[in-house]
TIRO-324065 format. One record per residue (C-alpha): residue in one letter; x, y, z. Coordinates in nm, 3 decimals. Example, Ala and Ser with C-alpha at 12.3 -4.5 7.8 and 13.67 -1.06 7.14 Angstrom:
2
rec resn:a, x:1.230, y:-0.450, z:0.780;
rec resn:s, x:1.367, y:-0.106, z:0.714;
//
This chain:
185
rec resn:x, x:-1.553, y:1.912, z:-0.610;
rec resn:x, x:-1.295, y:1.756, z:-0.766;
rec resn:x, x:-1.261, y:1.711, z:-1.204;
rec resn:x, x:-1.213, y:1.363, z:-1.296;
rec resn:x, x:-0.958, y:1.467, z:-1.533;
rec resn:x, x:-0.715, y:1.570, z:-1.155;
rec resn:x, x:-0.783, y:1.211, z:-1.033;
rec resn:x, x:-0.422, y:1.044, z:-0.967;
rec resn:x, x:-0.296, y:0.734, z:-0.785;
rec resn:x, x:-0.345, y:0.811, z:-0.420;
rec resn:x, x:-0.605, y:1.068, z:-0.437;
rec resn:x, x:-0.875, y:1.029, z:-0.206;
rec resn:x, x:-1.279, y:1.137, z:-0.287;
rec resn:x, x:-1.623, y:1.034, z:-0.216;
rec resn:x, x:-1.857, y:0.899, z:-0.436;
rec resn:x, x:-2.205, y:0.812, z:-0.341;
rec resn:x, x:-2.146, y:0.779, z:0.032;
rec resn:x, x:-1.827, y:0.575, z:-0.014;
rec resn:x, x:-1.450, y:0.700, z:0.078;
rec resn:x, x:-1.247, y:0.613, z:-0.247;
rec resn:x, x:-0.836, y:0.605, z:-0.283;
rec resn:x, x:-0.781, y:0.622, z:-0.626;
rec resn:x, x:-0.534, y:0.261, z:-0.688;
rec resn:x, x:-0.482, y:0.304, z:-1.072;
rec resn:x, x:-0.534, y:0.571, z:-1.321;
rec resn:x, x:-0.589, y:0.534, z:-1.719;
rec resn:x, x:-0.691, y:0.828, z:-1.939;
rec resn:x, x:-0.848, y:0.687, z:-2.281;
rec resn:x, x:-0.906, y:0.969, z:-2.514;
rec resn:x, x:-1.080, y:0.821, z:-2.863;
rec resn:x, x:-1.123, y:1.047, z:-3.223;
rec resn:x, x:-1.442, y:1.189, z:-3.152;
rec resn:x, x:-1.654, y:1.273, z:-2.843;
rec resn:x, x:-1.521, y:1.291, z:-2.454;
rec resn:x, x:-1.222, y:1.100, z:-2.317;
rec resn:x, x:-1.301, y:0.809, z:-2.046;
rec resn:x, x:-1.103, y:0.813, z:-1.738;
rec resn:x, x:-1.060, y:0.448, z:-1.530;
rec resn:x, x:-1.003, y:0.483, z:-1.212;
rec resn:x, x:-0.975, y:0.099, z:-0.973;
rec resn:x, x:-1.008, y:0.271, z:-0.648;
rec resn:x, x:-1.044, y:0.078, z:-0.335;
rec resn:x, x:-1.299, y:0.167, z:-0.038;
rec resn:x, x:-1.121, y:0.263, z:0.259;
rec resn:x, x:-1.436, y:0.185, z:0.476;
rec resn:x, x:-1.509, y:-0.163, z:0.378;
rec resn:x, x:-1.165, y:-0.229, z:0.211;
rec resn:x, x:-1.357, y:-0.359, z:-0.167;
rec resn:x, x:-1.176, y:-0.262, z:-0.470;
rec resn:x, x:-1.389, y:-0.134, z:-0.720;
rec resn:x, x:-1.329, y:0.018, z:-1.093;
rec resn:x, x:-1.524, y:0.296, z:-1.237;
rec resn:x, x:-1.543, y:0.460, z:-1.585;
rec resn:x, x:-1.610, y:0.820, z:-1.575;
rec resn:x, x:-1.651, y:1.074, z:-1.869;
rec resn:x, x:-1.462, y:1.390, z:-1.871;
rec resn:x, x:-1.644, y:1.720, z:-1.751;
rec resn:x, x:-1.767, y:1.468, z:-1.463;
rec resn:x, x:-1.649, y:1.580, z:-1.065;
rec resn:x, x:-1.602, y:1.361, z:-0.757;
rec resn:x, x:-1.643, y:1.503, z:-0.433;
rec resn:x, x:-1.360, y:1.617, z:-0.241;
rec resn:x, x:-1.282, y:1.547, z:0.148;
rec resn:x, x:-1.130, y:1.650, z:0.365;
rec resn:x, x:-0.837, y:1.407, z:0.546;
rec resn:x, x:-0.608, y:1.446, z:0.846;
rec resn:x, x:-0.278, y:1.283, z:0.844;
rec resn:x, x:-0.037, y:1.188, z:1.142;
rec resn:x, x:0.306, y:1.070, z:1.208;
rec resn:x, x:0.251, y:0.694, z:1.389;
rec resn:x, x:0.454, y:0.462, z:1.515;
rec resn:x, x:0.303, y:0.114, z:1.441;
rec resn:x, x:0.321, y:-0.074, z:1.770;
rec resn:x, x:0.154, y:-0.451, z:1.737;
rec resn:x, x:-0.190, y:-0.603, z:1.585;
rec resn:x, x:-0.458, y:-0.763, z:1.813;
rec resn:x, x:-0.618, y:-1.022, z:1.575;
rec resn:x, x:-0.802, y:-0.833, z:1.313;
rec resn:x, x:-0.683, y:-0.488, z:1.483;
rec resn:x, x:-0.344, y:-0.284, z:1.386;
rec resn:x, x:-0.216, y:-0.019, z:1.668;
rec resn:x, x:-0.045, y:0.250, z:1.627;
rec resn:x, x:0.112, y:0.498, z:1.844;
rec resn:x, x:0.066, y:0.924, z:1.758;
rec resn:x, x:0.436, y:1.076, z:1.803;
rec resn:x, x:0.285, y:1.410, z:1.948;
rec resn:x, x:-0.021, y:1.329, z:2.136;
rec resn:x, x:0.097, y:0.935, z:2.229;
rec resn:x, x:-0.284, y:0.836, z:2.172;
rec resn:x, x:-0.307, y:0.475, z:2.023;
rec resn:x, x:-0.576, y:0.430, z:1.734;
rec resn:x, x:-0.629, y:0.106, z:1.577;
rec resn:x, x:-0.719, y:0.055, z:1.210;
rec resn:x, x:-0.884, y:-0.270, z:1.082;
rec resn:x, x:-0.691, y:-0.534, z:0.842;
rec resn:x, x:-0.947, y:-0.468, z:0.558;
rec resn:x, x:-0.859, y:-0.095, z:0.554;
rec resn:x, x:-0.469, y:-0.172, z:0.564;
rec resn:x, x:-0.515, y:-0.371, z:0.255;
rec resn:x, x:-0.122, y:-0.554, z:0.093;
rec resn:x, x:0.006, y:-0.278, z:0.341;
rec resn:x, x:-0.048, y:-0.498, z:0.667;
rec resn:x, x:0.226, y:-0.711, z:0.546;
rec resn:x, x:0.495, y:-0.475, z:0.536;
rec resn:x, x:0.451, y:-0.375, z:0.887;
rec resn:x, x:0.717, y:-0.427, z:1.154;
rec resn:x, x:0.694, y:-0.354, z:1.484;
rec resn:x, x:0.814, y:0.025, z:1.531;
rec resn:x, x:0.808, y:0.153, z:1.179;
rec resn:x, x:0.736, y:0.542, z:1.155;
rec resn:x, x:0.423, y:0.551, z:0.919;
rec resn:x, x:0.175, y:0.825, z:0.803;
rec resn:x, x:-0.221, y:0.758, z:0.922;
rec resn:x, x:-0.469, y:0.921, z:0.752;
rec resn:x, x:-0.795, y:1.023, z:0.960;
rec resn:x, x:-1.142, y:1.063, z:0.818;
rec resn:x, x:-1.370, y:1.277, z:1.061;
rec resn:x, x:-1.171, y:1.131, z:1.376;
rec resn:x, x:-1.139, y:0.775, z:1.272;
rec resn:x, x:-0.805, y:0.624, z:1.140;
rec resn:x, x:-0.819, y:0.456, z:0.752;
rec resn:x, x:-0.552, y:0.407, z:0.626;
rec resn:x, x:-0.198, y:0.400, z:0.636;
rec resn:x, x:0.128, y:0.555, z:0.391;
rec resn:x, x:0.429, y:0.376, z:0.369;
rec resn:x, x:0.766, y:0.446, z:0.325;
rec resn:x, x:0.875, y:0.346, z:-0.033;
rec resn:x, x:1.078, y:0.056, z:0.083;
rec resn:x, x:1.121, y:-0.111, z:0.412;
rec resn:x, x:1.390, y:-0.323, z:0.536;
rec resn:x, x:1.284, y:-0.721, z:0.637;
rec resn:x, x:1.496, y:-0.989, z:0.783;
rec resn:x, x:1.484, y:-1.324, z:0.592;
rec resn:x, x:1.344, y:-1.605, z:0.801;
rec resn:x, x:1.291, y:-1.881, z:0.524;
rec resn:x, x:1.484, y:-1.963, z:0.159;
rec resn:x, x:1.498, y:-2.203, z:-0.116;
rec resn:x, x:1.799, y:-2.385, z:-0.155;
rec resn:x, x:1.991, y:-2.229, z:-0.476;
rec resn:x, x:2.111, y:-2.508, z:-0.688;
rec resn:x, x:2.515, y:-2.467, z:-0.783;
rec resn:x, x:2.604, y:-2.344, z:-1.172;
rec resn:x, x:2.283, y:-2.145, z:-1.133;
rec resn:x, x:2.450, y:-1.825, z:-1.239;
rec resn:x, x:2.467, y:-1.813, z:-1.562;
rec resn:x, x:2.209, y:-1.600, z:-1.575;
rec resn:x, x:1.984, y:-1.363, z:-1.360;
rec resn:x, x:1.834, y:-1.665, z:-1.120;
rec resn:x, x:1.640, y:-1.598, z:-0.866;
rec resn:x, x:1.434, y:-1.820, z:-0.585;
rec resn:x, x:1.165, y:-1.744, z:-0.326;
rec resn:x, x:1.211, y:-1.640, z:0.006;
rec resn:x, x:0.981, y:-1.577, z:0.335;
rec resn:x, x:1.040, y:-1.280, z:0.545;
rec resn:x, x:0.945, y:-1.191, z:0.888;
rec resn:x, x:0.612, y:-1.017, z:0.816;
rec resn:x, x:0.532, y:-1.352, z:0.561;
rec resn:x, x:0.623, y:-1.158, z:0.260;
rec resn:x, x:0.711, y:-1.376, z:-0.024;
rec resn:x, x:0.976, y:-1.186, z:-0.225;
rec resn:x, x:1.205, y:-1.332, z:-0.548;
rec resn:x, x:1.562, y:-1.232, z:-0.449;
rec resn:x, x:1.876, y:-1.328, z:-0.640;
rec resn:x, x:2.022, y:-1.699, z:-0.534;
rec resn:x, x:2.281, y:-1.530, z:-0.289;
rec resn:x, x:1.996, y:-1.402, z:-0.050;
rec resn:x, x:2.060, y:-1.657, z:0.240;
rec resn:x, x:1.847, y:-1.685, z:0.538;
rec resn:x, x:1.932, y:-1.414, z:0.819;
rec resn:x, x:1.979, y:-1.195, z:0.558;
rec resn:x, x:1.804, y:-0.840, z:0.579;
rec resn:x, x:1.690, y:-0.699, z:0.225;
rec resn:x, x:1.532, y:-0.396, z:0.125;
rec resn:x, x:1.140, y:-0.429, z:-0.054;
rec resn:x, x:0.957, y:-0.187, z:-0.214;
rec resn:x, x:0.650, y:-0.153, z:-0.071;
rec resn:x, x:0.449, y:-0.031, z:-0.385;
rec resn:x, x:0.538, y:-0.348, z:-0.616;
rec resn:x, x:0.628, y:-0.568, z:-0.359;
rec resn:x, x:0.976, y:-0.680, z:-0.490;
rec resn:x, x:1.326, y:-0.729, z:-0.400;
rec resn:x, x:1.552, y:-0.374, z:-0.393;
rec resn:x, x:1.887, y:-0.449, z:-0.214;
rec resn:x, x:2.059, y:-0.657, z:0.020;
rec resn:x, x:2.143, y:-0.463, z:0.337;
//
């Protein structure tokens, strides 16, 4: 059993029959009485994102994950492969379970899978990745007077804001937890 109070982004528990990863945190302690802990967690089985309010003193269950070290090789339709590094076996792991992270995907990216009781749920990725850009807005001249930026398309179909210098056939660096522009490469 896990505390409520131990609950942090990225934790994983179960809670009446469904597989929770904890997405945000908030700990709301008033004057008098117990604190209230938010949690938005979303369902690695069905891929829903739900929020919950717990009390403090409450527990979650614990479980009990496996992890691997994957090489993601292509998507079928609704399906994602990836490739084990040790074994070479080649689970798949549906777009609902993958979540925003299916977008950040390219083809031969070392990623970590996480297993639940021999089935493949969900996938960590590095903090940034590294896309080419395949489409950009046209940045208007005397625009740099200040911090400007315009949209771009990458090769996943990211949309990112970059700053007006990011041309297409550029490669830039995005941070897969907020989803925004890094570096140029």
């Amino acid at each position: 059993m896990i505390d409520v109070n131990e609950l942090r982004k990225g934790v994983t528990f179960e809670l009446d029959g469904n597989l929770l990863k904890v997405l945000d945190y908030s700990h709301n302690k008033t004057g008098r009485g117990n604190a209230n802990i938010k949690v938005k967690a979303r369902n690695l089985l069905t891929g829903a994102n739900i929020e919950r309010t717990f009390s403090s003193g409450q527990s979650v269950q614990d479980v009990s994950l496996d992890f691997a070290n994957v090489s993601y090789l292509y998507n079928d339709g609704d399906l994602y492969y990836f490739m084990d590094n040790v074994t070479f076996e080649q689970p798949g792991i549906k777009k609902e379970s993958l979540g925003d992270s299916a977008q950040f995907l390219t083809e031969g990216m070392e990623v970590k899978l996480t297993f639940y009781k021999g089935e493949a749920i969900d996938v960590e990725l590095p903090t940034s990745v590294d896309l080419k850009v395949v489409e950009a807005e046209m940045a208007i001249r005397g625009d740099t007077a200040t911090g400007v930026t315009k949209k771009v398309i990458t090769e996943t179909g990211v949309t990112v804001q970059c700053p007006n210098f990011v041309v297409v056939g550029d490669v830039i660096r995005v941070d897969t937890r907020t989803g925004e522009y890094v570096t140029r490469v």
